[in-house]
C-alpha positions as CSV (number, residue, x, y, z in Angstrom):
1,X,43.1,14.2,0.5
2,X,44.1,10.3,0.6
3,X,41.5,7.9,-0.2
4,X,41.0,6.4,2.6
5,X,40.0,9.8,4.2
6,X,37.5,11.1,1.4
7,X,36.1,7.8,1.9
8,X,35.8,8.1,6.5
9,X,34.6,11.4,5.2
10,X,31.4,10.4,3.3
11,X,30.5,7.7,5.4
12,X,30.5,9.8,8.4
13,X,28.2,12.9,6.3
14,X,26.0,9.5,5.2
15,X,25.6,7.7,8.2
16,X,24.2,11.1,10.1
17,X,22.3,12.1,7.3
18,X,20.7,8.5,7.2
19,X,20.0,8.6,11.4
20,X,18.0,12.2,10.6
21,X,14.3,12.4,9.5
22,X,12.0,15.2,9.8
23,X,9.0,14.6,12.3
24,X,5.4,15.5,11.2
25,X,4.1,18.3,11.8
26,X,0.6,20.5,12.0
27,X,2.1,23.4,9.8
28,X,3.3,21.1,7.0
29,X,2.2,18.4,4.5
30,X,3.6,15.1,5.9
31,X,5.3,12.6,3.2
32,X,6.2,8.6,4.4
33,X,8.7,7.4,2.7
34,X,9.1,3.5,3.3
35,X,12.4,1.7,1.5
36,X,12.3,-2.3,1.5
37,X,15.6,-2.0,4.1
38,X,17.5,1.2,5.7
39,X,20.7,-0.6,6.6
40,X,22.6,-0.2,3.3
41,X,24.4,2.3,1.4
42,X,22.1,2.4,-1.1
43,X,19.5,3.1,1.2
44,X,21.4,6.0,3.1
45,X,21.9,7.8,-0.1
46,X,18.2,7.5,-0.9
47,X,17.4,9.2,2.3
48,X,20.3,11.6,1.8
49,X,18.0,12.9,-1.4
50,X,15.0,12.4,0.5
51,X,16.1,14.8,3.7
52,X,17.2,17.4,0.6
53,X,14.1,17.3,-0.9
54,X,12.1,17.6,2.1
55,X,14.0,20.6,3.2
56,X,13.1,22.0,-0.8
57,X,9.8,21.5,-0.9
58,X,9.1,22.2,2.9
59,X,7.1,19.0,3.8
60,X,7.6,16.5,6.7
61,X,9.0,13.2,6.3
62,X,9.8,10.4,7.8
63,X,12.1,7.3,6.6
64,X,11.6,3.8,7.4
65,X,12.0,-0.1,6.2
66,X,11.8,-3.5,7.6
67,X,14.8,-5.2,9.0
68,X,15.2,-7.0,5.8
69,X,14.2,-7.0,2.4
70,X,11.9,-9.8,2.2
71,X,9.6,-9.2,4.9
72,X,6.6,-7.2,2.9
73,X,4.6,-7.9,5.5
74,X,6.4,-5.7,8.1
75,X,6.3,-3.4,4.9
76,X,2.6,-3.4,4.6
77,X,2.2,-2.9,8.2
78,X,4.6,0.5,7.9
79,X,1.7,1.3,5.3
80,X,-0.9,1.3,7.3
81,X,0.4,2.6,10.0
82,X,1.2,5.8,7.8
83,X,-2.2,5.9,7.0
84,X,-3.4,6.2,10.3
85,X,-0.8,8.8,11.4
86,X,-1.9,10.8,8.3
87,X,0.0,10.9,5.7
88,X,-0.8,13.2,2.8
89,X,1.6,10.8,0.7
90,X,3.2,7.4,0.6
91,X,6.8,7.2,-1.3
92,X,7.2,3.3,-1.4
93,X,10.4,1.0,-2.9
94,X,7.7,-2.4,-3.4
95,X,9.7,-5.4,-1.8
96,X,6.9,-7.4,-3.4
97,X,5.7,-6.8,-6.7
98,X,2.4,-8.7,-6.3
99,X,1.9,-9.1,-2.2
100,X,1.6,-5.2,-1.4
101,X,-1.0,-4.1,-3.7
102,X,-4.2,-4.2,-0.9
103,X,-2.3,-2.2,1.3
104,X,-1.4,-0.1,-1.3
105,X,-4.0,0.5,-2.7
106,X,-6.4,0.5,0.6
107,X,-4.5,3.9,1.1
108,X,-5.0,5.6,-1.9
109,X,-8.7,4.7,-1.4
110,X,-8.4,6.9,2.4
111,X,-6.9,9.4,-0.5
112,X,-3.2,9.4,0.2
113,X,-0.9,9.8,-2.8
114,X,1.4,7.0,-3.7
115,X,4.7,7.5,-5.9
116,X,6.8,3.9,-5.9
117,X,10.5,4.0,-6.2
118,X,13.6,1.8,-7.4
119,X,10.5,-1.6,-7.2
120,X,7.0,-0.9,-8.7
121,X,4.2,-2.7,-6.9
122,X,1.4,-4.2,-9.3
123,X,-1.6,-1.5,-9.0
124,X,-2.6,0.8,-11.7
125,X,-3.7,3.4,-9.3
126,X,-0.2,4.1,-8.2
127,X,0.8,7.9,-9.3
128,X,4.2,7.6,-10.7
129,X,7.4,5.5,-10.8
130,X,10.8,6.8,-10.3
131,X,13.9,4.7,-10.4
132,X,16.0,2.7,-12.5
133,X,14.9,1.5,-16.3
134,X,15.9,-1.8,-15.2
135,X,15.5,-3.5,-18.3
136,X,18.1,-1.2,-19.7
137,X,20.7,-1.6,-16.9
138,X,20.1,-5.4,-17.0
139,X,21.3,-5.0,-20.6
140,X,24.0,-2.7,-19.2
141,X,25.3,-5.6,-17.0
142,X,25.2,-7.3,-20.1
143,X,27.7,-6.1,-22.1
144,X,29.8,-5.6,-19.0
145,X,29.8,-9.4,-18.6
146,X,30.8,-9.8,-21.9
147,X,33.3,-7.1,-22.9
148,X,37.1,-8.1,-23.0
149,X,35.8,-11.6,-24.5
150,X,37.2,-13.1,-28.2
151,X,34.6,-13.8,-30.5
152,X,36.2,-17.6,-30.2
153,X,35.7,-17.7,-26.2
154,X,33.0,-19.6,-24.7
155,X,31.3,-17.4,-22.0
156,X,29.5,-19.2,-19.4
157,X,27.5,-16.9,-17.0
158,X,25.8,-17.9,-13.4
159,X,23.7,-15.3,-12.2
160,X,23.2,-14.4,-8.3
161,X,19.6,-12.9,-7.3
162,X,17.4,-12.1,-5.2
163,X,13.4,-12.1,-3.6
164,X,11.9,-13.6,-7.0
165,X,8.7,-11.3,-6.7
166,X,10.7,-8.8,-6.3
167,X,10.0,-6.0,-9.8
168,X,13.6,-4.6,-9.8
169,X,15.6,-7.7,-9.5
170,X,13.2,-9.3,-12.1
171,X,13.4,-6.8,-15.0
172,X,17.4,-6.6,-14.2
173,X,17.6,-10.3,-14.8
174,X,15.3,-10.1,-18.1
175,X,17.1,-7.1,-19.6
176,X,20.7,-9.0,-19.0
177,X,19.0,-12.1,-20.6
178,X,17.4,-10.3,-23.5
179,X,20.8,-9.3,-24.5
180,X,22.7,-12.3,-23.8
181,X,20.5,-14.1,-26.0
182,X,22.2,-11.9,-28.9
183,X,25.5,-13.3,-28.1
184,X,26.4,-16.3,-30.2
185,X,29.0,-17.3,-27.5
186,X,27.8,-17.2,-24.6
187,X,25.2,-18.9,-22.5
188,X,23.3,-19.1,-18.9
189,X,25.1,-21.9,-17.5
190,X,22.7,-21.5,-13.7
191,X,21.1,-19.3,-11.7
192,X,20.7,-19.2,-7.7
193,X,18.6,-17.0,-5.6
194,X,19.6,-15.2,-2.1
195,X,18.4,-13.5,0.8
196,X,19.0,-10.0,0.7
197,X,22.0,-9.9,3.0
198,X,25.6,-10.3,2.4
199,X,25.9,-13.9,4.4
200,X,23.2,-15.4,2.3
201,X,24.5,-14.0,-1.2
202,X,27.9,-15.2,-0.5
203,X,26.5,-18.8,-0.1
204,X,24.4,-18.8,-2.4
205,X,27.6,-17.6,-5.4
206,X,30.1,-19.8,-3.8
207,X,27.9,-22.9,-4.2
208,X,26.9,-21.7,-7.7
209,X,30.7,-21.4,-8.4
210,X,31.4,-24.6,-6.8
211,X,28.5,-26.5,-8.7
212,X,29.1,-25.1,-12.1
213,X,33.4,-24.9,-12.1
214,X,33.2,-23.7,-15.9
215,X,31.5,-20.1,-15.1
216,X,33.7,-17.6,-16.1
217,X,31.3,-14.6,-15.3
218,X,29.2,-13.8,-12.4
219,X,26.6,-11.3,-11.5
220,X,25.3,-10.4,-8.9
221,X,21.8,-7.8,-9.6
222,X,21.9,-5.7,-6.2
223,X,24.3,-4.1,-3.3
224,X,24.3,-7.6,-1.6
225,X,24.2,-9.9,-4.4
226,X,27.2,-7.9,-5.4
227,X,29.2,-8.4,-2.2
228,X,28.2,-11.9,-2.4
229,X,29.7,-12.5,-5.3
230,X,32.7,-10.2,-5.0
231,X,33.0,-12.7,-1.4
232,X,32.5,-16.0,-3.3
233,X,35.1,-14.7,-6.0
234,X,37.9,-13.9,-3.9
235,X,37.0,-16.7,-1.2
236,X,37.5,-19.4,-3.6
237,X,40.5,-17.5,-5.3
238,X,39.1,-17.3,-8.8
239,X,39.4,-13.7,-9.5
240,X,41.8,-14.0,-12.9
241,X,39.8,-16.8,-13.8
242,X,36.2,-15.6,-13.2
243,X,34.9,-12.2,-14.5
244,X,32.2,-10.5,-11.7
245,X,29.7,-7.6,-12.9
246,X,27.6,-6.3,-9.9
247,X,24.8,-3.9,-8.9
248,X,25.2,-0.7,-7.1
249,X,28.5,0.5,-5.0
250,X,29.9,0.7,-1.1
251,X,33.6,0.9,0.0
252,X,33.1,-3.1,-0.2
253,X,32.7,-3.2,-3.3
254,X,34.7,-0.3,-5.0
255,X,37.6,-1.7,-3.0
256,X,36.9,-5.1,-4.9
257,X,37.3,-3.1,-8.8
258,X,40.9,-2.1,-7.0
259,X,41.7,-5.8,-5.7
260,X,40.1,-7.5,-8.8
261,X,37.6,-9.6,-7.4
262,X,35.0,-7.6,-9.5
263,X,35.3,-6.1,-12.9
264,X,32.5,-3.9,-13.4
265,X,29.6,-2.1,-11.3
266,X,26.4,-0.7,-12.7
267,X,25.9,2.2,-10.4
268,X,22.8,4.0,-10.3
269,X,21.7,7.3,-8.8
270,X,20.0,6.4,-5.3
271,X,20.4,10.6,-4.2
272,X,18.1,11.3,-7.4
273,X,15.7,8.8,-6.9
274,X,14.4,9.7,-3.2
275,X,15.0,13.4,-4.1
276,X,12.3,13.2,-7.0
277,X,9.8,10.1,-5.0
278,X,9.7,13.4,-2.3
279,X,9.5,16.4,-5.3
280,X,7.0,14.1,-7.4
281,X,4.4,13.6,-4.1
282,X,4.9,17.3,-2.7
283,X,3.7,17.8,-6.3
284,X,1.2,15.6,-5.9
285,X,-0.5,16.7,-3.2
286,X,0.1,20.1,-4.0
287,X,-2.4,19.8,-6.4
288,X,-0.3,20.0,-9.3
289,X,-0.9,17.9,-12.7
290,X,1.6,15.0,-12.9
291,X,1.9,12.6,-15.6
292,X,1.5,9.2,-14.8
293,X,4.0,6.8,-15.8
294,X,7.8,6.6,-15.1
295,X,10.4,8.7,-14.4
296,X,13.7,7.4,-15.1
297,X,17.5,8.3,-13.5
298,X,20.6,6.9,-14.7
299,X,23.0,4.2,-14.5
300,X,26.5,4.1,-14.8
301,X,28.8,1.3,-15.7
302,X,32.0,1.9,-13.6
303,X,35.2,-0.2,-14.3
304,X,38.9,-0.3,-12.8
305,X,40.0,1.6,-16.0
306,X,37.7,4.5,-15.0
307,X,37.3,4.5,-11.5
308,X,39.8,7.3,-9.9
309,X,37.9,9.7,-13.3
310,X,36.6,12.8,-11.8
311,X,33.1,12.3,-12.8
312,X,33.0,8.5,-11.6
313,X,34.2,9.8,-8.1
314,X,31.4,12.0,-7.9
315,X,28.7,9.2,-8.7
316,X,30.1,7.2,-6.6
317,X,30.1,9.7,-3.9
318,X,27.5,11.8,-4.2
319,X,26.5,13.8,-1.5
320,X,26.0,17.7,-0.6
């Protein structure tokens, strides 16, 4: 099967997957999982191991986001509305680390269970995380900005993120700088932040490119950033001159390991992470004994040199 096919293939099983969600209903416990956005592949996959686990763990659930990624207060309002519709549990990605935590936790106070995913939200009475150590893959991106560099080169980084209350994008950003701090060689030149969409991220990296013409790495610390930068990279022809590490993966942007306009992805597991936010609050409300704390899934730095490996292709695609 070409590539081109395998790749019409999974969109097509994704996109249907991602339109699907299971209506509540009398007979079963009814779950409401609400992602900061539905409109990107990360996203569909999410709700790919959402629908799976649903069907598992025979619950009712139903998928939703705001049209973009900063508006928590269209978030909080899909909170309370699953309150009032009756939801046994809440399975939340936070787009606002500090501005969700009344509605938050004015539902666990009406007794509905409250697992957050891929972004935490700042209230101790929150069940469970599951998602990315983000710290760790920050770290991650790291040494993929890095790697390929002489001990004599001078690395100068710019860094491309996004909503700055945001938990995810925060601890990314402070894991990368935690261990660029141990590299003698190489420095922070600048640092933008974007809107959480592809037109706004690829300003935002082209004017940080433009601004600061000694960069010779970019990141970008999610899906969009990543386009963005993979955009700004090959937009302003710099790709053999400016190395590009990114968050997440789509067509977009595994085309761009091919092309060159980025170097190095750090992929996580979106399928695992809605698959355990649904097994962790069927748990939950169950009645079963769940240790608070976080639950981590992995990461995966993928490259040009190891893209077309078997076990790459099926992170990259994972689906059932």
């Amino acid at each position: 099967m070409s590539f081109k096919k395998m790749i019409s293939l999974i969109l097509a099983f994704s996109l249907t997957a991602g339109l699907c969600a299971c209506a509540k209903t009398d007979s079963k416990k009814y779950i409401a999982v609400i992602a900061k956005a539905v409109n990107s592949d990360f996203w569909h996959n999410v709700n790919n191991g959402v629908l799976s686990a649903a069907t598992e763990y025979n619950v009712s659930v139903t998928f939703e986001g705001p049209e973009n990624e900063e508006d928590y207060d269209a978030q909080n309002a899909l909170i309370e509305t699953a309150v009032k519709n009756g939801a046994d549990a809440i399975v939340l990605s936070a787009i606002d680390y500090n501005n969700s935590v009344d509605a938050v936790n004015a539902a666990i106070r009406e007794g509905v269970k409250v697992v957050t995913i891929d972004s935490d939200v700042n209230s101790d009475a929150v069940s469970l995380f599951i998602g990315t150590d983000n710290i760790a893959a920050g770290k991650e991106a790291g040494k993929a900005a890095v790697d390929g560099f002489d001990v004599d080169s001078e690395i100068i980084i710019g860094l491309v993120n996004y909503n700055a209350d945001t938990d995810n994008g925060n601890q990314r950003e402070k894991g990368f700088r935690e261990y660029i701090s141990t590299v003698s060689n190489a420095r922070i030149a600048a640092s933008v932040t974007a809107e959480s969409n592809e037109v706004s991220a690829t300003a935002a990296a082209e004017r940080l490119l433009k601004q600061n013409p000694r960069i010779n790495v970019i990141v970008g610390f999610n899906e969009w950033m990543t386009l963005g930068v993979g955009n700004a990279v090959k937009n302003l022809g710099l790709s053999k001159n400016v190395r590009s590490v990114g968050f997440d993966s789509n067509i977009i942007s595994v085309s761009m390991l091919e092309t060159g306009e980025m170097d190095a992805l750090i992929v996580q597991n979106p399928f695992a992470i809605g698959y355990l936010g649904v097994e962790k609050a069927a748990a939950l409300i169950s009645g079963e004994s769940i240790p608070s704390g976080e639950v981590y899934t992995d990461v995966t730095t993928v490259t040009k040199k190891n893209l077309f490996d078997d076990d790459i292709q099926k992170i990259l695609f994972r689906f059932k």
